[in-house]
C-alpha positions as CSV (number, residue, x, y, z in Angstrom):
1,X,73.0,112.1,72.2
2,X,69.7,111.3,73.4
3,X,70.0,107.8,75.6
4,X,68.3,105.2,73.9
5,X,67.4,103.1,78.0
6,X,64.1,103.9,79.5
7,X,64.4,101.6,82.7
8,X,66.8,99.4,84.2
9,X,65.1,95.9,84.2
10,X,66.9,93.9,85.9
11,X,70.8,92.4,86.9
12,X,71.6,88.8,86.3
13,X,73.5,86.7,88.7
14,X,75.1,83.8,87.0
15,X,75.6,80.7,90.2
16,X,76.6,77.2,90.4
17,X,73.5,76.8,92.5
18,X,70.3,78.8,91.7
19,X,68.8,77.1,95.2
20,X,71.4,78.7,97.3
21,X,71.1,81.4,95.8
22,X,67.3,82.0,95.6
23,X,67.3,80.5,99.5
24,X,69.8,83.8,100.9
25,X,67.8,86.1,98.7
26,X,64.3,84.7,99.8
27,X,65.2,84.2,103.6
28,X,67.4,87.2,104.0
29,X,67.0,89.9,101.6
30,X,63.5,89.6,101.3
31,X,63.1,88.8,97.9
32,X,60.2,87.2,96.4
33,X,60.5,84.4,93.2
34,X,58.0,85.9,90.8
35,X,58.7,83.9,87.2
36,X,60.9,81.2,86.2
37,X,62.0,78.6,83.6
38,X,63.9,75.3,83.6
39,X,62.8,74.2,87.3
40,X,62.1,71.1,85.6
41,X,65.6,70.3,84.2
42,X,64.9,70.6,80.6
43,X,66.3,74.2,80.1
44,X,69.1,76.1,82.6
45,X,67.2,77.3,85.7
46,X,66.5,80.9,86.0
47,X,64.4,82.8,88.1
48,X,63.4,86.0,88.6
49,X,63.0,87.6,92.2
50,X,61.7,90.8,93.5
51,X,62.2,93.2,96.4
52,X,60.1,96.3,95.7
53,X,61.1,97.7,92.8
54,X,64.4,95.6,92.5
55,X,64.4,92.8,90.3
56,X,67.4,90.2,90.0
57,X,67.5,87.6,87.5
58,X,68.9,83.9,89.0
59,X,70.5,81.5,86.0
60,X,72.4,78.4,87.1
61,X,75.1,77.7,85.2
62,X,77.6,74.9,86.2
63,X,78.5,71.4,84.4
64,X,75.3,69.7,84.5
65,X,73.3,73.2,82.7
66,X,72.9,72.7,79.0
67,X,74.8,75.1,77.2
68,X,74.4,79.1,77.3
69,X,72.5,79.4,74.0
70,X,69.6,78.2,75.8
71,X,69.3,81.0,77.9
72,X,66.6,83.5,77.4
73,X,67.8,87.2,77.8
74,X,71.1,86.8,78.1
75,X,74.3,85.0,77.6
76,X,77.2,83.3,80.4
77,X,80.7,85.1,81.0
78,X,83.5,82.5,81.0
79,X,84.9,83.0,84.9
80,X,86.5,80.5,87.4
81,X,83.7,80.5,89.7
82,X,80.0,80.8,88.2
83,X,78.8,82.9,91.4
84,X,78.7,86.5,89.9
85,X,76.6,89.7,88.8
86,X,77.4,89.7,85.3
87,X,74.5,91.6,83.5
88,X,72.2,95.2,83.7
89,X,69.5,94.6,81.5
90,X,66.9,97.6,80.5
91,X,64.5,98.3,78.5
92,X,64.9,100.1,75.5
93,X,62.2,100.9,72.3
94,X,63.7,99.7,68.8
95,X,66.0,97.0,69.0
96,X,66.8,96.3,66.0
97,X,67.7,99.7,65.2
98,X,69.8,99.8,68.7
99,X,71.6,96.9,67.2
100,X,72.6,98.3,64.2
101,X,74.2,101.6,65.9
102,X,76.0,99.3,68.3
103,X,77.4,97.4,65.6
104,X,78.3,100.6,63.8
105,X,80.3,101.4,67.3
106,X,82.2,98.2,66.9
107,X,80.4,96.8,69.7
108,X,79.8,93.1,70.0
109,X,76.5,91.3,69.8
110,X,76.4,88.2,71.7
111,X,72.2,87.5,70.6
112,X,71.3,89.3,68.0
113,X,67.7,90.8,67.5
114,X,65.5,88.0,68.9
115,X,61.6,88.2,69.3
116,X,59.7,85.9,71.3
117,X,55.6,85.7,71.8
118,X,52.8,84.2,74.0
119,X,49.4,84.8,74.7
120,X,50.4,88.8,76.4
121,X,52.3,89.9,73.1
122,X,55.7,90.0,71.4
123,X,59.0,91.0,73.3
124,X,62.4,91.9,71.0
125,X,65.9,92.0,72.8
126,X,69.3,91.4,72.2
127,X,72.6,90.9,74.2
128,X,75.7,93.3,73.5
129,X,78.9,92.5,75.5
130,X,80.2,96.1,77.4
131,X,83.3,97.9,77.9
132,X,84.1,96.2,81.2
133,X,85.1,92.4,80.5
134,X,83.1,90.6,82.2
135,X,79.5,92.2,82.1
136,X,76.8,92.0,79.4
137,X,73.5,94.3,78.6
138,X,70.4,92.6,77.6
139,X,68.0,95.2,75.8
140,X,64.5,94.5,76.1
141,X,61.5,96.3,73.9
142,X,58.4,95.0,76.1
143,X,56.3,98.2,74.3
144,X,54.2,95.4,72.7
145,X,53.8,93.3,75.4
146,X,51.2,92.7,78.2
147,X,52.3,90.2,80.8
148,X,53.6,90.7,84.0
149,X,57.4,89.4,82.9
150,X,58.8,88.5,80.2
151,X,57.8,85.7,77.3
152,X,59.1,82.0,78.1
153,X,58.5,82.4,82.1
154,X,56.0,80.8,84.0
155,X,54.2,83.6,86.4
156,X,54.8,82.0,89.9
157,X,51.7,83.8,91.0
158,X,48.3,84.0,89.7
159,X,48.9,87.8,89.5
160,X,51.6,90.2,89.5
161,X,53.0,90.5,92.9
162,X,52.6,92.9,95.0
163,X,55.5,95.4,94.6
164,X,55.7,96.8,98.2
165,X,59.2,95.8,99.3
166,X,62.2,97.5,101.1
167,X,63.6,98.7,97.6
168,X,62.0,101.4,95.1
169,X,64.4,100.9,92.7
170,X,68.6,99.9,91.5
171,X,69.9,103.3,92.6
172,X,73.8,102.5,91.3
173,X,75.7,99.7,90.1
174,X,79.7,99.7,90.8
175,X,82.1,97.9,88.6
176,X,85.6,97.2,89.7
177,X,87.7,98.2,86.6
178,X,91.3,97.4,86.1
179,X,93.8,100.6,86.8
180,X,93.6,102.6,83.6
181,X,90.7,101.4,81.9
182,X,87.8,104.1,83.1
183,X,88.2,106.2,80.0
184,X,87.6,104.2,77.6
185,X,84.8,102.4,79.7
186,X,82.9,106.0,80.0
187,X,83.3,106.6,76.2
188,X,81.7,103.0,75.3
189,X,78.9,104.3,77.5
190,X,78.3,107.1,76.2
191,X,78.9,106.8,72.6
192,X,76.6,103.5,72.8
193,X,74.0,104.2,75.2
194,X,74.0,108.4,76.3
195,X,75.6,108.1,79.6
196,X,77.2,111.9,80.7
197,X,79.6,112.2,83.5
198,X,78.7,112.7,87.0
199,X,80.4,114.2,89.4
200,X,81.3,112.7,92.5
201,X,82.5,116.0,94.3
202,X,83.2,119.8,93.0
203,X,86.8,119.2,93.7
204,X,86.8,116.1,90.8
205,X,89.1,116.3,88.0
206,X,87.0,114.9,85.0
207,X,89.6,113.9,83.5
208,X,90.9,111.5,86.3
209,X,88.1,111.0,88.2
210,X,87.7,111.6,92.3
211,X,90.8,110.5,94.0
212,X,90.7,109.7,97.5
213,X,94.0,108.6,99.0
214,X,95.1,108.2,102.7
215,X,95.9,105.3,105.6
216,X,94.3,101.9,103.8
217,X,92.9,103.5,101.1
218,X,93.6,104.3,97.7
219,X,90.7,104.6,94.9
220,X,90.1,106.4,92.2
221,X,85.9,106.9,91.3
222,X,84.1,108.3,88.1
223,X,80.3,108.3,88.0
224,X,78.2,108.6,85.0
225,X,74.1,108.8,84.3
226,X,71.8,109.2,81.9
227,X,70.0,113.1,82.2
228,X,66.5,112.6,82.2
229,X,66.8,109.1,82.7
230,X,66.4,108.7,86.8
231,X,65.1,105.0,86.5
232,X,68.3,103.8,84.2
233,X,70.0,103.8,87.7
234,X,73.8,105.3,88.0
235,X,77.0,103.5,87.4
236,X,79.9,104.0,89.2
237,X,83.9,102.8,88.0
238,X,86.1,102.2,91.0
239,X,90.0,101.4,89.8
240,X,92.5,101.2,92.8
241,X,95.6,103.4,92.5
242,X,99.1,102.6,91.8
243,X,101.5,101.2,94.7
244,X,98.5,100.9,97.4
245,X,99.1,97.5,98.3
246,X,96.6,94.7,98.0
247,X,92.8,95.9,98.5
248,X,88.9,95.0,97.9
249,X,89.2,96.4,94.5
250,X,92.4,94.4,93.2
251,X,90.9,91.3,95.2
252,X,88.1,91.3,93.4
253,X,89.7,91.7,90.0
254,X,91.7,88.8,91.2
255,X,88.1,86.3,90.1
256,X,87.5,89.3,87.4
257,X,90.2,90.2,85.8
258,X,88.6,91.8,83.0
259,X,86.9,94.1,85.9
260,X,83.2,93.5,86.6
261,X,80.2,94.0,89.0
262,X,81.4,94.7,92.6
263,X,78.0,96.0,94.0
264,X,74.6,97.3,93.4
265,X,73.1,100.1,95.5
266,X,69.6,99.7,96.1
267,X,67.6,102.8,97.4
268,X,65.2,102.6,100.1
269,X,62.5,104.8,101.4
270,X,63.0,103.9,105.1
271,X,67.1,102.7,105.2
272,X,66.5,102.2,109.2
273,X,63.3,100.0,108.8
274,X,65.0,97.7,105.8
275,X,67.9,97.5,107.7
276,X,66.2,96.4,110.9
277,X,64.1,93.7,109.0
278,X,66.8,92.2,107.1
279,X,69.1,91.7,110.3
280,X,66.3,90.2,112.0
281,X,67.2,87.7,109.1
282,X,70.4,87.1,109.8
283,X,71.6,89.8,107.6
284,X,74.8,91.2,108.8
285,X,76.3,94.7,107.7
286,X,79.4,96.5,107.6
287,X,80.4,97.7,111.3
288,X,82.2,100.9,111.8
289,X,84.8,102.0,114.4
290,X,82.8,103.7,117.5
291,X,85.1,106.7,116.4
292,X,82.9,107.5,113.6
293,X,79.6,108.3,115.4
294,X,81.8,109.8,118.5
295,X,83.5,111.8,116.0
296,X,82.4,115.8,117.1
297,X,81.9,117.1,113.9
298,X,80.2,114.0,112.5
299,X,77.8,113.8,115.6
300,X,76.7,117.4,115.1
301,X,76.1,116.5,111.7
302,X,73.7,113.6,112.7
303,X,72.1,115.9,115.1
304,X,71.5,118.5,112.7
305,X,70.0,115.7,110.5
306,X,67.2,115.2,113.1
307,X,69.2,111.6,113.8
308,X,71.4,110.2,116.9
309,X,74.1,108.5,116.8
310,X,73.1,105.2,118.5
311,X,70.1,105.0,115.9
312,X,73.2,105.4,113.2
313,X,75.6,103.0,114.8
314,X,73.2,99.8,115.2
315,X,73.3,98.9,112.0
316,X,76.4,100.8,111.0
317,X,74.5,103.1,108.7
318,X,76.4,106.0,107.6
319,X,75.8,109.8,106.9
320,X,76.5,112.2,104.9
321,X,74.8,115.6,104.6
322,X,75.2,118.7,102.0
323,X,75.4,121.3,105.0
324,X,75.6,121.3,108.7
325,X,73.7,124.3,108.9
326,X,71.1,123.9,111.5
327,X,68.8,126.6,110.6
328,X,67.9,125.6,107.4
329,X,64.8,124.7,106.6
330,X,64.2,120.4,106.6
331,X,63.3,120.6,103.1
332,X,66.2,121.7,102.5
333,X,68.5,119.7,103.9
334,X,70.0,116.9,101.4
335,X,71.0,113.8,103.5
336,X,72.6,110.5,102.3
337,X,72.5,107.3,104.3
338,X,74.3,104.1,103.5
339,X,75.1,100.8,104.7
340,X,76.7,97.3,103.0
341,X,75.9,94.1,103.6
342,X,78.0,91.1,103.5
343,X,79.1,89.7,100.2
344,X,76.2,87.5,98.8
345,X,78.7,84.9,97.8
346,X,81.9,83.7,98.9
347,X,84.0,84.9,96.3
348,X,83.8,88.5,97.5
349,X,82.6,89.1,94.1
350,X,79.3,90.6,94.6
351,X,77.5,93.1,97.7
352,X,74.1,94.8,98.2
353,X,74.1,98.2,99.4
354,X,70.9,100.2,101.1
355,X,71.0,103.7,100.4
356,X,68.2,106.4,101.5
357,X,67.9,109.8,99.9
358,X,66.8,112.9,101.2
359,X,67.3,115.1,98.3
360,X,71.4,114.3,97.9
361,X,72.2,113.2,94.3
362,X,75.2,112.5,95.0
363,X,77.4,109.8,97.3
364,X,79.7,111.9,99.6
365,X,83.4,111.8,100.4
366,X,83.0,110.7,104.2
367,X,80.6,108.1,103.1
368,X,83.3,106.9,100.6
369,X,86.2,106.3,102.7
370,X,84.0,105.0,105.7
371,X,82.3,102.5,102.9
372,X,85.6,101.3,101.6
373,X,86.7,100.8,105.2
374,X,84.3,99.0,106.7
375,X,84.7,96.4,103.4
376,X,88.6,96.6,103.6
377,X,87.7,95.1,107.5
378,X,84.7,92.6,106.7
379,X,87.2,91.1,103.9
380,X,89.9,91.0,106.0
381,X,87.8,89.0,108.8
382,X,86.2,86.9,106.3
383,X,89.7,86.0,105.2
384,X,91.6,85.5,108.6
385,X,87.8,83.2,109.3
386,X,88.1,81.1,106.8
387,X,92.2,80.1,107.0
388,X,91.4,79.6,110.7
389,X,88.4,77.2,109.1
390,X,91.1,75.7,106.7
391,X,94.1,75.2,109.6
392,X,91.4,73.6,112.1
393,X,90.8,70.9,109.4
């Protein structure tokens, strides 16, 4: 089937405290606020920011918010700890006609069709609960509307902002599914909304995903897109595997045990220039053993990429590359770059990525088990840091 999404609009992050929040995203990540509601105590708080082309919704929920149906555009997921990712919105054409196939799937509406108006036009969305447990879709028609964001928001700006940021766009969202469930999580997504398997490597079975097993690592990855669709953005499932002892995936699902949103990816024209300016603001990223840039087949591979390996290792950005042929052509070279950042709150339940293209689709083996190490060993510092914090008290 054709996919009904045009555009991912924007991910939700449900917080005890929208300040904190907005505070690391303004002062580290280099977000912008752009529209909000609430600030003044008679509605839940929610703000949107912007980095580029990367938008994330900000809605406080704690004790003192009034209740969830007075949220615009969405709808809370019932966890221990409010700090979470908890909904990909995008825009879609036709919502109520959307609604009614989802229903017809069996799929659960939490907001049925809803329109809402002011002085740039009419907007229609709705709220349908996914496959993974604790994550919702809001889908927005804005065809008939004007205005910089969305109806019931108060512009912070006299204009729309300036989009120039470190981020083009939400390359790829990860969820953290419990062992087993992937299946059926790719066949809500593509019987509801058009998503077609993507394959991870040339070696993946696609009926059991890409399996990468070895010394602290076992995971089990299945991507799927949208064809046609390059601004819906990617998701990825991530299920650990069987008898592989206790790791970032199973901790996770520990405050999400109906699986959720681990990470988003965001893509970046310049990975080396965003990575620079957000660790001038305190960001810190995912180190790497000095192993993995003295490695002789991985530093001829970031030669060959017209890198070096200090440039690489500052930041601990890593590299992956479709060939290691030298004599091709640039242009025809396809080069991945990637880096995480710390989690954004304390839970270890949510992580921005940077990612840079240059022409890879895809997200690289190497890449993989260096990305999942480098988290296994900033959760494992985190963890040992903060019983030291507990014992010194």
């Amino acid at each position: 089937m054709a996919s009904p999404l045009i555009r991912l609009s924007h991910i939700t992050l449900q917080v005890s405290s929208a300040q904190k929040t907005i505070t690391d995203l303004v002062t580290k990540y280099r977000f912008l606020p752009f529209a909000a509601r609430g600030l003044d105590g008679t509605s839940p708080c929610q703000v949107a920011v912007r980095n580029g082309g990367a938008v994330f919704m900000v809605n406080e929920n704690n004790r003192e918010t009034p209740k969830g149906s007075s949220l615009l555009y969405d709808w809370p997921v019932p966890l221990p700890s409010a700090d979470t990712a908890c909904n990909i919105s995008y825009e879609v054409e036709d919502v109520p006609g959307l609604c009614r196939r989802l229903a017809g799937e069996g799929c659960r509406l939490l907001v049925p069709p809803t329109v809402l108006h002011d002085d740039g036009g009419s907007v229609s969305y709705c709220v349908v609960k996914s496959a993974v447990g604790n994550v919702n879709h809001t889908l927005i028609d804005r065809t008939r509307y004007g205005a910089p964001f969305l109806p019931g928001f108060q512009m912070l700006h006299k204009s729309d902002p300036d989009p120039a940021g470190d981020v083009t766009s939400v390359d790829h969202v990860t969820y953290a599914c419990p062992q087993g469930t992937t299946p059926r999580v790719m066949d809500w997504y593509r019987r509801c909304f058009g998503f077609q398997h993507f394959p991870l490597s040339s070696r993946e079975d696609p009926e059991r995903g890409f399996e990468i097993c070895g010394p602290q690592i076992g995971l089990r990855l299945t991507s799927v897109e949208c064809p046609g669709h390059n601004e819906v953005g990617k998701i990825v499932m991530a299920e650990s595997l069987p008898q592989q002892g206790t790791n970032q995936i199973d901790q996770f699902l520990q405050h999400h045990r109906e699986g959720g949103i681990q990470h988003a990816g965001l893509a970046t024209p310049d990975i080396f220039k965003a990575a620079s300016a957000l660790a001038q603001r305190g960001v810190l990223f995912a180190g790497h053993p000095p192993s993995y840039y003295t490695d002789p087949q991985k530093h001829a591979e970031i030669l060959c990429a017209g890198l070096t390996p200090q440039h690489l290792s500052q930041f601990g950005i890593l590299l992956d590359s479709s060939t290691g042929n030298a004599e091709l052509a640039e242009e025809d070279r396809r080069i991945l770059l990637q880096v995480f950042a710390e989690p954004l709150f304390s839970k270890d339940s949510f992580y921005l990525e940077l990612i840079e293209r240059r022409g890879a689709r895809g997200f690289g083996e190497g890449n993989i088990r260096a990305l999942w190490r480098s988290m296994q060993h900033m959760i494992e510092d985190r963890t040992q840091k903060q019983q030291e914090g507990a014992a010194s008290h």
